[in-house]
C-alpha positions in Angstrom: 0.0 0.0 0.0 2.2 2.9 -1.5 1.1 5.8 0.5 -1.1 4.5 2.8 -0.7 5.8 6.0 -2.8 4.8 9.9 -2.6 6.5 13.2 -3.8 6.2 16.3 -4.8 8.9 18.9 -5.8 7.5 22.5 -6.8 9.5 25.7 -8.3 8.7 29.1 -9.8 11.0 30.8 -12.2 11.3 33.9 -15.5 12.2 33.7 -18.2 13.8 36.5 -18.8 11.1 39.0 -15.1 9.3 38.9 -16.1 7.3 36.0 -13.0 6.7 33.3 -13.4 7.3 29.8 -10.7 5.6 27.2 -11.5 7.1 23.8 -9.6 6.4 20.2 -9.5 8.8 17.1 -8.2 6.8 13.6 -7.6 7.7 10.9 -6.4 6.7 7.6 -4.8 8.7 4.9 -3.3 8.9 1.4 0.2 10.6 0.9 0.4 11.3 -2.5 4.0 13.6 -2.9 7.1 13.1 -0.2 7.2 15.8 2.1 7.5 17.2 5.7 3.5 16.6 6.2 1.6 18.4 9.1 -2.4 16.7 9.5 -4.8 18.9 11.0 -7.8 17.5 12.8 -10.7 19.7 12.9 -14.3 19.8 15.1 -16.6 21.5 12.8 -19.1 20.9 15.9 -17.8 20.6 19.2 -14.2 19.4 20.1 -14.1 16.4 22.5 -13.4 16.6 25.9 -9.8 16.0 26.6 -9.5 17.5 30.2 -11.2 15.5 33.4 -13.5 17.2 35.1 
């Protein structure tokens, strides 16, 4: 898979009443040219909740 590339964001986090919250983003993408490559992930809606609270 020329190209191809995976990765793998994971968090835990605490939520209101002690509970523990793992959560995973994937994603998978295309490089098409070499490069020094930056990726961007944006919440058009509402970003998710990285801090405990």
């Amino acid at each position: 898979m020329k190209g191809k590339s995976f990765s793998t964001f994971k968090y835990n986090r605490v939520a209101f009443g002690g509970a523990r919250i793992s959560s995973t983003y994937k994603l998978l993408y295309t490089i098409y040219q070499k490069g020094d490559w930056e990726i961007i992930v944006y919440f058009p809606t509402q970003a998710p909740l990285f801090d405990n609270d």
